[in-house]
N, C-alpha and C positions, 0 to 999 in steps of 0.2 A: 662836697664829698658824700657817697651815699650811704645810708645805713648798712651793716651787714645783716643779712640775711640767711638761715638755716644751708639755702643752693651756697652761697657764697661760701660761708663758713666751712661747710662740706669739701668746697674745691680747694680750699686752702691748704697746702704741707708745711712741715715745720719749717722747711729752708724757706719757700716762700712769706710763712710768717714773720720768719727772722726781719727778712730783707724789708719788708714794710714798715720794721720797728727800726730797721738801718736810715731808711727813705724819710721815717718823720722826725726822726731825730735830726738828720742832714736837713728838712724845713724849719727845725725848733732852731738852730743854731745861725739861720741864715736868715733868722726872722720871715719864713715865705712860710707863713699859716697855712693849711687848706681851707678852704671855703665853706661852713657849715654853718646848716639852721638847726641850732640845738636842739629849739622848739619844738621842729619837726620832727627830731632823734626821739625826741621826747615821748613824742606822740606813737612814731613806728615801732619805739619799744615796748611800749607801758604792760603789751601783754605775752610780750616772750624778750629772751635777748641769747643772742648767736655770739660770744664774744672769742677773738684768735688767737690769742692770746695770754696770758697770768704771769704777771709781775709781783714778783718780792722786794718790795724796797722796806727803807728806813723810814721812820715817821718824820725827820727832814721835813720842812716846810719849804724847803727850797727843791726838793726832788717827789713832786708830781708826777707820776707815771705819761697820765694822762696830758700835760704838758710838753713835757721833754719827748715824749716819741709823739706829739702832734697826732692826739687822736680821738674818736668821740663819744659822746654819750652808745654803751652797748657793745665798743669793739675792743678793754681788756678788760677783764679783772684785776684788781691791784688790791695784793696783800701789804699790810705796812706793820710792822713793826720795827721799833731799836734796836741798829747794829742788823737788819734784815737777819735775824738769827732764825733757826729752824725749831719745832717744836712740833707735840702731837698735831697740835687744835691748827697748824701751821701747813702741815704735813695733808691732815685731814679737807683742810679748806683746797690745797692742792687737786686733790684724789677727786673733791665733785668738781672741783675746774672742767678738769681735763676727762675726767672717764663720764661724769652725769652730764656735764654742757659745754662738751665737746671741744674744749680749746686746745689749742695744733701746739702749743711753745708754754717754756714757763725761762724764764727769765728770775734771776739772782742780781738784783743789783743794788750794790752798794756806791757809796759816796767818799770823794774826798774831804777830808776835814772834818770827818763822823766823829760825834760828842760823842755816841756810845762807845767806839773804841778807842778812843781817848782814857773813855772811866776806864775799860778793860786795862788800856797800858799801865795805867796807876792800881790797877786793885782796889779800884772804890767801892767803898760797903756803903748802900744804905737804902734800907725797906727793901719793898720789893726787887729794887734794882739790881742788890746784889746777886738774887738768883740767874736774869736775865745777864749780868754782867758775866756771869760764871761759866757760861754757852760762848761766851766770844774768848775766855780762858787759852784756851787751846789754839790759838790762831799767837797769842801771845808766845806762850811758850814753844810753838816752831818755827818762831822764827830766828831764824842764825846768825843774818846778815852785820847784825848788832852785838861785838861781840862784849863790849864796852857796857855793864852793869849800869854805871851813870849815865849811859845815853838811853836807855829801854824805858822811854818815859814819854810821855805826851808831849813833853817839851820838844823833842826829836820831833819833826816833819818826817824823816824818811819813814824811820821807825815805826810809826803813827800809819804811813800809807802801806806800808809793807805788811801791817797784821792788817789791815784792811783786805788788801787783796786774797790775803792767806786765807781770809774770813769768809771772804764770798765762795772760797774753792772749797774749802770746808762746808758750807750750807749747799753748794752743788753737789757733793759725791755725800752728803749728809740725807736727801729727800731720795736719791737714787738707792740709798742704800738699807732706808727706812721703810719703803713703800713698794711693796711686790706688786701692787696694783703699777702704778708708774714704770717701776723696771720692767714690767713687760711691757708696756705699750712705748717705752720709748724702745726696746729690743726687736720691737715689731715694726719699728717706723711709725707709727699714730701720729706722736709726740714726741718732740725734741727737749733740749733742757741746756741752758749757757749760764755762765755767767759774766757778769760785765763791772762796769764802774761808771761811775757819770763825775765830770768833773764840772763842780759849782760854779767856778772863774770863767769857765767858756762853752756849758754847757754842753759841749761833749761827751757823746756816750760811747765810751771801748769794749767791745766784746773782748774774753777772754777765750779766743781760738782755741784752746788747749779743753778747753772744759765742755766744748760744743759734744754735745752727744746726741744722736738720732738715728739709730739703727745697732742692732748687733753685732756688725764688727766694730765702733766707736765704743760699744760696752764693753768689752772685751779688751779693746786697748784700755779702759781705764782699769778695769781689775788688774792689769798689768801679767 
């Protein structure tokens, strides 16, 4: 598979970007690689890189951006932090993605069976995590579904994937809402913005259709 290139990256839209992160992810899961000389990646980038892409994940050892969507040296950015929670420095890394080096999509994915919101369901203090924990807070407390006190605990599986997801929609309408630079270029079409989830047991990645935003009437239904 070939390097991306400034033309290439150029012609890319956000739907088209999506769909290629749909395409490797459907090769990660079927074990069908694409064919690449790193080496080479290596070489064609060392003095520029066009990347279509910016992923938000978790620091998960098991969710590799660049694994799971089957892709190569130069063709995403991948942001990682715990619980994929949102922040300035978070926000800001966003902002040169996509407005300085031009990437079409930004991607919010989180994980099944994520350790940080596991601490979130329990209220775990400790160092700096507690601050970090306290960003996934809010995915905790709306969620309804749970209505059962004893059950609103890591020990619940549902419970557990429920603030997950809550999690990922909140750091979606969280960068949207943060970043005038990003709302207008996803308002303008530029730049689209999803979020998803990847499931560790069968390596599947689910977009969250509800959360797809790429143009100004998609913003406009989210301000409701």
């Amino acid at each position: 598979m070939k390097t991306h290139t400034s033309e290439t990256q150029a012609s890319v839209t956000p739907a088209l970007a999506l769909q290629f992160l749909r395409e490797g992810n459907a090769r990660f899961v079927n074990n069908l690689r694409a064919s690449r000389d790193l080496l080479q990646q290596a070489n064609e980038t060392h003095d520029g890189q066009w990347p279509f892409a910016t992923i938000v994940s978790c620091i998960d050892s098991r969710t590799s951006a660049e694994l799971i969507f089957d892709q190569g040296l130069g063709d995403i950015f991948s942001v990682r932090i715990a619980g994929n929670v949102i922040n300035t420095d978070i926000i800001g890394s966003l902002e040169f993605a996509c407005h300085v080096a031009g990437s079409k999509l930004i991607v919010v994915l989180g994980h099944t069976s994520c350790g940080a919101i596991k601490g979130a369901c329990d209220h775990v203090e400790l160092g700096n995590l507690t601050e970090l924990l306290s960003k996934i807070q809010p995915a905790v407390y709306e969620e309804s579904q749970t209505p059962d006190s004893a059950q609103r605990n890591s020990k619940n599986a549902a419970f557990v994937e429920n603030v997950a997801d809550l999690n990922v929609r909140r750091s979606v309408r969280s960068i949207v809402n943060r970043s005038t630079i990003l709302e207008r270029m996803i308002a303008a079409g530029k730049v689209g913005i999803i979020g998803g989830k990847h499931d560790l047991a069968s390596g599947t990645v689910t977009f969250f259709e509800d959360t797809w935003l790429h143009d100004a009437a998609s913003m406009r239904l989210m301000a409701g």
